[in-house]
C-alpha positions in Angstrom: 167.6 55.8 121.0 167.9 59.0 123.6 171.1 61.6 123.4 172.0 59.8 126.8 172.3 56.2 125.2 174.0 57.7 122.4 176.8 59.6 123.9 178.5 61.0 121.3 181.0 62.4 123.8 182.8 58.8 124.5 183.7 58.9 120.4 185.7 62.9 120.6 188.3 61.9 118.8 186.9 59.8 116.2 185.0 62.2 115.6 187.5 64.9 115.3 189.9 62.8 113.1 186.8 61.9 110.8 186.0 65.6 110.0 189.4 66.4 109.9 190.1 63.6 107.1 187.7 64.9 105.0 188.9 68.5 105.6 192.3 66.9 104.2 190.4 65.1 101.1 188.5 68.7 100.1 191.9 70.6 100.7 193.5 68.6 97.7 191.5 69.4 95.4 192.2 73.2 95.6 196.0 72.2 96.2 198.4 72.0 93.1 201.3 70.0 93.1 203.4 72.7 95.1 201.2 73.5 97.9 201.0 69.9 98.7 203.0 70.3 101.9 199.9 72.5 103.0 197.7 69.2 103.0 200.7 67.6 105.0 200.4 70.0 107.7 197.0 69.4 107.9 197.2 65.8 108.7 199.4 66.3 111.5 197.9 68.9 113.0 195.0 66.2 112.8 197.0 63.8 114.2 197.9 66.2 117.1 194.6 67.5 117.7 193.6 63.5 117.7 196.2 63.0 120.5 195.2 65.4 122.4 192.0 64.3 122.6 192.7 60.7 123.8 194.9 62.8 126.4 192.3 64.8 127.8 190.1 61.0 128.7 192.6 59.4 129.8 192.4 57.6 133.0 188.6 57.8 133.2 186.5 54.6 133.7 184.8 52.6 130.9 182.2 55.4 129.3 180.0 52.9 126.5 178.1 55.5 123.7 176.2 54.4 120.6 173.5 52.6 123.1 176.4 49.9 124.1 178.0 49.5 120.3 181.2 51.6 121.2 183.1 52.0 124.4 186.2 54.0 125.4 188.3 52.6 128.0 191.5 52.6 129.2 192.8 49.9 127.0 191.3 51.6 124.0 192.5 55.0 125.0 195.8 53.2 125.4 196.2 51.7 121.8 194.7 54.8 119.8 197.1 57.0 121.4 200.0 54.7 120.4 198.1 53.9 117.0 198.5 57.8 116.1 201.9 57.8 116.9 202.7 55.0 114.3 200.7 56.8 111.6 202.6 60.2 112.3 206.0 58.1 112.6 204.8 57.0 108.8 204.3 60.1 107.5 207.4 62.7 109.1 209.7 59.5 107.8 208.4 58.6 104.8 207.6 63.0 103.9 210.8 62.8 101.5 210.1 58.9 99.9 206.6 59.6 99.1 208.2 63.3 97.3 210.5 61.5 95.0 208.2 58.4 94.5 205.4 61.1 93.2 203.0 59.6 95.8 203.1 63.0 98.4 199.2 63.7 97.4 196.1 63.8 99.5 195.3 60.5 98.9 198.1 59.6 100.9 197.2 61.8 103.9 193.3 61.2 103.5 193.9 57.3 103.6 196.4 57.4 106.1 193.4 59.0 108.5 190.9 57.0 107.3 193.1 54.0 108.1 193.8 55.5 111.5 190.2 55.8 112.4 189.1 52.2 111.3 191.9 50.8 113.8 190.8 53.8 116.7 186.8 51.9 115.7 188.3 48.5 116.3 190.3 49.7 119.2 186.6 50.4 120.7 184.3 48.2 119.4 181.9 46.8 122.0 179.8 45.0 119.6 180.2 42.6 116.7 179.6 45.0 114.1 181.3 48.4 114.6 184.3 45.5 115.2 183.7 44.6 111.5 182.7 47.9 110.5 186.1 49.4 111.9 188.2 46.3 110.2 187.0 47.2 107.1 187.6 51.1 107.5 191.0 50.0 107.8 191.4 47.1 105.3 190.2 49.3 102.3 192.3 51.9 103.3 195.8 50.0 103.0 194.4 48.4 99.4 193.7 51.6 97.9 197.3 52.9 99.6 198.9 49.6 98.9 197.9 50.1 95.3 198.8 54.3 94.8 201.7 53.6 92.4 199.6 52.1 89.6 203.1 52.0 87.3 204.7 50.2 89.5 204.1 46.1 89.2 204.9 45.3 92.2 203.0 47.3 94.1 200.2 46.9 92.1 200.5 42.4 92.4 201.2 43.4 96.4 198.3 45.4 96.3 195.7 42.5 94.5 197.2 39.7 96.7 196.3 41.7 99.7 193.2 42.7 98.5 192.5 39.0 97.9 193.4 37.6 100.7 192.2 40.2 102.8 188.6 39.6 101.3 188.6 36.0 102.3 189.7 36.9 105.7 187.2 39.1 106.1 184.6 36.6 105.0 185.4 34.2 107.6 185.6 36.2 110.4 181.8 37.5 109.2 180.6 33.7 108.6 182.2 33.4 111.9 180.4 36.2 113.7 177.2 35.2 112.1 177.2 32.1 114.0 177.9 33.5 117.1 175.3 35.3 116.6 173.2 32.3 115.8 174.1 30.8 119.0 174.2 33.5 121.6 171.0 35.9 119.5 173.5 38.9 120.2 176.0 41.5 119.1 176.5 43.2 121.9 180.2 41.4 123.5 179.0 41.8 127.2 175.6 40.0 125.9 177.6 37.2 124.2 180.0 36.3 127.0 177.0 36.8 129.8 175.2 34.5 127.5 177.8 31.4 126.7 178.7 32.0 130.2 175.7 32.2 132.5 172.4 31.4 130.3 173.9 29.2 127.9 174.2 28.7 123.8 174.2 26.7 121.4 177.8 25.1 121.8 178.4 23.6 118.8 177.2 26.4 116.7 179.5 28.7 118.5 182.4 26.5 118.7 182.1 26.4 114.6 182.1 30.4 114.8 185.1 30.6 116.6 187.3 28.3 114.3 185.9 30.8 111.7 186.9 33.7 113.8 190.3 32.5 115.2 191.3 31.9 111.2 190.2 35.5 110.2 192.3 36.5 113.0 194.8 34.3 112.0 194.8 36.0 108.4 194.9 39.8 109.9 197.7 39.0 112.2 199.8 37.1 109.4 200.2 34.2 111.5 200.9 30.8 110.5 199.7 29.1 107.9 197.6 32.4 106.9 200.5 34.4 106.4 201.1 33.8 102.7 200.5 37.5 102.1 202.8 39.1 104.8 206.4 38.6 102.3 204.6 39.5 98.8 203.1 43.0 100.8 205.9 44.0 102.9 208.2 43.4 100.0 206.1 45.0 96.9 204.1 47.8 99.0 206.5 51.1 98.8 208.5 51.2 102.2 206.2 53.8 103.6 203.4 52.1 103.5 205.1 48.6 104.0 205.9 50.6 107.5 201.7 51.7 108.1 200.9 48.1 107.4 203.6 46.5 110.0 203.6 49.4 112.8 200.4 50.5 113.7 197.7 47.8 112.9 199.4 45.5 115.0 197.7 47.5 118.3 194.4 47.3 116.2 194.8 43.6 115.6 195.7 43.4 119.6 192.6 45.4 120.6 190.4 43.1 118.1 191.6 40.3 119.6 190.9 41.1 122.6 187.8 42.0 122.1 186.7 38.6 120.3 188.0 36.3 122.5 189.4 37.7 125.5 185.9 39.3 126.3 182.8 38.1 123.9 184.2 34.5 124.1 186.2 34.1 127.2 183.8 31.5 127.7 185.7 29.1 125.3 188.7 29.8 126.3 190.0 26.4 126.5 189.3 25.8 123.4 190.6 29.5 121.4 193.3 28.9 123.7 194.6 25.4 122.0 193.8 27.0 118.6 196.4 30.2 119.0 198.5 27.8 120.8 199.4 26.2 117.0 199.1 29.5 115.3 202.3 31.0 117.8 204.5 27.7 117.4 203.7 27.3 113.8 204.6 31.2 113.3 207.6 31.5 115.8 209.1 28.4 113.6 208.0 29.0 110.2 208.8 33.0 110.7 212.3 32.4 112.3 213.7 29.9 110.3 212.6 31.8 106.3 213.8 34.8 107.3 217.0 33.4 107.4 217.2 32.8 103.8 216.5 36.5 103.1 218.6 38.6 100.9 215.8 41.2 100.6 215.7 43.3 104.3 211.9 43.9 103.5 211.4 40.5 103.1 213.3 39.3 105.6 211.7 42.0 108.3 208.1 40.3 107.1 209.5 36.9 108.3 210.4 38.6 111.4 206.7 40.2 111.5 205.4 36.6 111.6 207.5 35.4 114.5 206.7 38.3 116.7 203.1 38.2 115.5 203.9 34.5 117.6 205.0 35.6 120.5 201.9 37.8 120.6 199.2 35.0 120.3 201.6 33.5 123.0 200.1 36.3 125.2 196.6 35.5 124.6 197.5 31.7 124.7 197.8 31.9 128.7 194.2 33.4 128.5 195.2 35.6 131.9 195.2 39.3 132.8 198.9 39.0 133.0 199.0 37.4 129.5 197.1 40.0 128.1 199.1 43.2 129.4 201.9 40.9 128.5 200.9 40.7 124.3 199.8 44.7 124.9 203.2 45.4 125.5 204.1 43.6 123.0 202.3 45.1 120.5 203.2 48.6 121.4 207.4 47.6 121.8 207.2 45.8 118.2 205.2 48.6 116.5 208.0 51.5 117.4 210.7 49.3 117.0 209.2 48.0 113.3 208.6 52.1 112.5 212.7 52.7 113.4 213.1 49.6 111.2 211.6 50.5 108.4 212.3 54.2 108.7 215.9 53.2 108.4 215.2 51.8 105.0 213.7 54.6 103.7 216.4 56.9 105.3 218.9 55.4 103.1 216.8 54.9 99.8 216.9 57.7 97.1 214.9 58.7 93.9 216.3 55.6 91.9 216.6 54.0 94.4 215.2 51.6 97.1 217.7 50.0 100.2 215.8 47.0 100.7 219.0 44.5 100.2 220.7 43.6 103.5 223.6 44.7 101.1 222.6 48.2 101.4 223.7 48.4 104.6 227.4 47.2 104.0 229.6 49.9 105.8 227.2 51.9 106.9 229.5 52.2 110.6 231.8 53.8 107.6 229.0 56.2 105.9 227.4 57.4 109.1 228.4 55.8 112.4 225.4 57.5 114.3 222.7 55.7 112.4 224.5 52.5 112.0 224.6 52.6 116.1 220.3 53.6 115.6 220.2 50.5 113.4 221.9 48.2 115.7 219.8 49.5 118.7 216.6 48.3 116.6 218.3 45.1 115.2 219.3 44.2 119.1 215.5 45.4 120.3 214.2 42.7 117.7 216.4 40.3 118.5 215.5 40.1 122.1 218.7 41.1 123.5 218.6 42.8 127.0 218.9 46.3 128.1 216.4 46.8 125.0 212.8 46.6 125.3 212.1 44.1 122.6 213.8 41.6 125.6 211.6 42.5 128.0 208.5 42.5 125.7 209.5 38.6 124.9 210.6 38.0 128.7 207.1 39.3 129.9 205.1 37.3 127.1 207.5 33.8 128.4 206.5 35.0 132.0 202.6 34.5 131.7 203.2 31.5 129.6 205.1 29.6 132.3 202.4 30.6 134.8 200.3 28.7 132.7 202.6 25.5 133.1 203.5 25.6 130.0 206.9 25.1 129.9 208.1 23.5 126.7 206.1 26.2 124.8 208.5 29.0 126.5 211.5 26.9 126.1 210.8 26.6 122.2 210.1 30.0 122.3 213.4 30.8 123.6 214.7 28.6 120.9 213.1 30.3 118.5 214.3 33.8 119.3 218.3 32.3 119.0 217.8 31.8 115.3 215.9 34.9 115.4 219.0 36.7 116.6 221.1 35.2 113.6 219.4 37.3 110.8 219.6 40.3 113.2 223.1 39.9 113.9 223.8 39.2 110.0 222.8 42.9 109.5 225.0 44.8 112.3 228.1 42.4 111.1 227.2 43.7 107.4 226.9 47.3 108.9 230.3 46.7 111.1 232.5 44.5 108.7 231.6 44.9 105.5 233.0 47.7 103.3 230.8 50.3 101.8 229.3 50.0 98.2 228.1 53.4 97.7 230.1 56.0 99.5 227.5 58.8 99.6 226.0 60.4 102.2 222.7 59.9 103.2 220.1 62.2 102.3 217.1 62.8 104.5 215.2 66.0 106.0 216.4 66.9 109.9 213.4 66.2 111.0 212.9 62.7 109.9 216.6 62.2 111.2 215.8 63.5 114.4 212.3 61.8 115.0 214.3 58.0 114.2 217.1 59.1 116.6 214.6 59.6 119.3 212.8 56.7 118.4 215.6 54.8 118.0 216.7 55.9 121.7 213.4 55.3 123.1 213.9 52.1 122.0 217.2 51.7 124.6 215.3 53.8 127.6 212.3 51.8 127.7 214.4 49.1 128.4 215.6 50.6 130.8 212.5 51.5 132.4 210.0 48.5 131.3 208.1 49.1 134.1 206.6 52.4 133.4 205.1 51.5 130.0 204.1 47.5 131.3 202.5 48.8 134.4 200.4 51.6 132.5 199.1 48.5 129.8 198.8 46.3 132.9 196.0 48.8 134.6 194.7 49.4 130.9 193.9 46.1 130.5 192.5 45.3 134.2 190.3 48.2 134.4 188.9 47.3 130.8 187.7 43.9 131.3 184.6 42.9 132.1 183.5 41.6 135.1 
């Protein structure tokens, strides 16, 4: 392999953010338990330095490195740049949780970048095994953080179920890949689809990979029936990380997906197509209809996770450009509006402790009218209700479904969203109507208050202005697919 074909250029910021997470790892060990914040620091400076990386590329063509095994285009460039933001939303809200939970240590910041730069690796993968390589990167990561409280019992059962589960996902999608690779005798996506497409492979092989590979899918997303994990996690994980696991791996999972089917095997589309077309109504149903009998908000907010995870196979179900850009934006509405969620929760939780009862939120209009108004901005977003982008998210998704023709499939997605906005509205009435239980004030550092205002706001201004942000993924997603 020459230094052209390699290209290390095309990989900047993975690069940067890898040497920079182990910068973070040796820093701890010279830290004590006061100069922590130091190693804090030092992981968002990475996290800027990482942004402005993806900045300084963006808008340039397709550029492949690693003789064809990684590629950084637009829709990458896209995803990674809203992937860092997720991480950095994790850590500025969850600074004073993680303090008073005695997890603020460098493993935290070390696996938070390592978990960043496995989803940036599947955000780019342009063959079947930096894909895996990437999905594992990030997998290990959110075990180990999953798992960081080793007193706690929850989080330690949260972090062996996910663990578990997210082993046998990973198996599949690798006995999956393996046949493709059987069938097709490549790794390389562009190979694989110019092979099922134009030479030919062996069908029958590679139809048997793809049930394989649409199931590991399946698992990652939390989808229907694969989504056993998704309550257990969100609900025994501490909040911070419950909010890594929910915000930002959802653009990885996009950018995966897209990668698999959309691309390698667009060449089956029919058939992935029928496949995700069960997984979405099966989640949108399942996912709406448990969260109603939630008491827990994490819990509840997992259920939620499930029936938006729906409405983003929904995207992929139409199998068009449109339907792509559609589930992009998607993916990048749900994953700020899930941060503000979850930051909300951790605003409100203390040293002993945690607000993850609906309950917690009785009288919060009372307590602090300004962030009850930021929770019902995100509780409205989620529900789908218009002016705020989570509507527009859903009414682009229903758009390229009903190009397709399939029209019962948007109505029941419509349906779906109504009971959705029940358990959404339960929590503003509770906020609104209810009195108070605990008449202190809420704790948190100005920055973290500040950072979930603006998200919170930027929640209510891209709805405003959907266009900006949908045409932007739109491009991303034309100029990234191949011909």
């Amino acid at each position: 392999m020459s230094w052209t074909q390699l290209n290390l250029a095309v990989a900047t910021p993975e690069i940067f953010l890898l040497v920079a997470a182990l910068i973070v790892l040796l820093s701890d060990i010279f830290l004590n338990e006061r100069n922590k914040s130091i190693a804090y620091g030092l992981t968002l400076a990475a996290l800027a330095g990482t942004a402005y990386l993806l900045l300084q590329s963006a808008g340039q063509s397709p550029r492949p490195g690693f003789n064809g095994m990684f590629i950084a285009d637009p829709l990458s460039q896209a995803a990674k740049f809203g992937m860092v933001i997720g991480v950095a939303l994790m850590l500025v809200y969850g600074r004073s949780y993680a303090r008073l939970r005695g997890i603020f240590r460098g493993e935290l910041f070390a696996l938070s970048l390592f978990a960043l730069l496995g989803m940036m690796v599947m955000a780019s993968g342009a063959n079947f095994v930096t894909l895996y390589i990437g999905l594992e990167l990030l997998s290990l990561s959110l075990y180990a953080l999953v798992a960081m409280q080793r007193n706690n019992v929850h989080a330690t059962e949260a972090a062996m179920k996910y663990f578990v589960l997210g082993a046998l996902a990973s198996g599949l999608l690798l006995y999956g890949m393996s046949m493709v690779y059987g069938a097709t005798g490549a790794l390389d996506i562009p190979t694989i689809s110019q092979r099922i497409t134009v030479h030919g492979a062996n069908n029958l092989l590679a139809i048997f990979g793809l049930v394989f590979i649409v199931t590991g899918i399946g698992f990652k997303l939390g989808a229907v029936p694969f989504h056993m994990w998704v309550p257990d996690v969100y609900d025994g994980a501490p909040t911070l990380l419950t909010q890594l696991i929910g915000s930002a791996p959802k653009l990885a999972a996009f950018a995966f997906t897209f990668r698999l089917l959309a691309e390698a095997l667009a060449g089956y589309k029919p058939d992935w197509s029928s496949m995700l077309t069960i997984l979405a109504v099966l989640s949108l149903v399942v996912g709406n209809v448990a969260a109603i009998a939630q008491t827990r908000l994490k819990r509840m907010l997992a259920y939620s996770t499930i029936s938006h995870m729906g409405f983003l196979l929904l995207g992929f179900m139409a199998g068009t450009r449109d339907g792509y850009a559609a589930s992009f934006f998607y993916a990048m509405s749900y994953m700020l509006t899930a941060a503000a969620s979850f930051g909300m929760i951790m605003l409100l939780s203390g040293k002993d402790f945690e607000a993850d009862q609906i309950a917690d939120f009785k009288g919060l209009a009372k307590r602090d009218p300004w962030f009850a108004a930021m929770m019902l901005i995100v509780m409205f977003s989620m529900a789908g209700i218009p002016v705020f982008v989570g509507f527009f998210a859903k009414f682009a998704v229903l758009k390229a479904v009903i190009s397709t023709g399939a029209i019962w499939l948007a109505v029941l997605a419509v349906a779906c969203s109504l009971i959705g906005a029940f358990y959404y509205l339960r929590v503003v009435k509770v906020m609104y109507f209810d009195e108070p239980e605990n008449q202190a004030p809420i704790a948190a550092a100005p920055d973290s208050r500040i950072l979930l205002s603006v998200n919170c706001l930027l929640l209510l201004l891209l709805g405003l202005l959907p266009d900006r942000l949908l045409t932007v993924l739109t491009e991303a997603v034309q100029r990234s697919m191949l011909p």
